[in-house]
N, C-alpha and C positions, 0 to 999 in steps of 0.2 A: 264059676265066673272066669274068663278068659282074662288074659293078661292085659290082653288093652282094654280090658272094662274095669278091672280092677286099677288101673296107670290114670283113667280118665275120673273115676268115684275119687282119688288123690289128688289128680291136680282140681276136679273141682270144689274139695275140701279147700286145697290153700289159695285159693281163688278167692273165697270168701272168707276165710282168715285175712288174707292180703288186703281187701276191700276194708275189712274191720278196720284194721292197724292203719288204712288210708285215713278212712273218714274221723281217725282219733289225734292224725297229724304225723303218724308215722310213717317209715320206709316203707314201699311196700315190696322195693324189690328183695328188702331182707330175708321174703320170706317167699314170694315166687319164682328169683331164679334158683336159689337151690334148690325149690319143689320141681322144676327143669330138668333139673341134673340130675336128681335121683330117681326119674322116672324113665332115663335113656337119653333124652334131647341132648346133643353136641351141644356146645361154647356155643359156637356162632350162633346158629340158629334158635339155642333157647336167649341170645346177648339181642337179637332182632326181635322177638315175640314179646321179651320184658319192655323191650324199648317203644315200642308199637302200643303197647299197653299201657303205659305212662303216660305217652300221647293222650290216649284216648281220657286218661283222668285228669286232663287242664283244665280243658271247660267245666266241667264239674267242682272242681276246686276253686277255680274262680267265680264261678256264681255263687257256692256256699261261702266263700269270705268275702263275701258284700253286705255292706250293714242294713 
């Protein structure tokens, strides 16, 4: 396995641990921008990719806490 296939089977491990810890009420950046950082990804641009991703779990979070 190559190194960026092995970087991508990691982030998409915490990807879906991230998702877990969402859907449970937790952070989820606690656990994918460090998976960023330890995969190579710069500050900035893994600080833009977590932020962009968060975005993306609004709508989802406000549709699941409606009664």
């Amino acid at each position: 396995m190559t190194s960026a296939a092995i970087h991508a089977v990691q982030l998409l491990g915490a990807g879906v641990l991230a998702g877990a810890v969402d859907s449970a009420g937790g952070i989820t950046s606690l656990i994918s921008y460090p998976a960023l950082l330890a995969v190579g990804i710069a500050p900035l641009p893994a600080t833009v990719t977590n932020s962009v991703a968060l975005v993306a779990c609004w709508p989802g979070s406000a549709v699941g806490s409606q009664p």
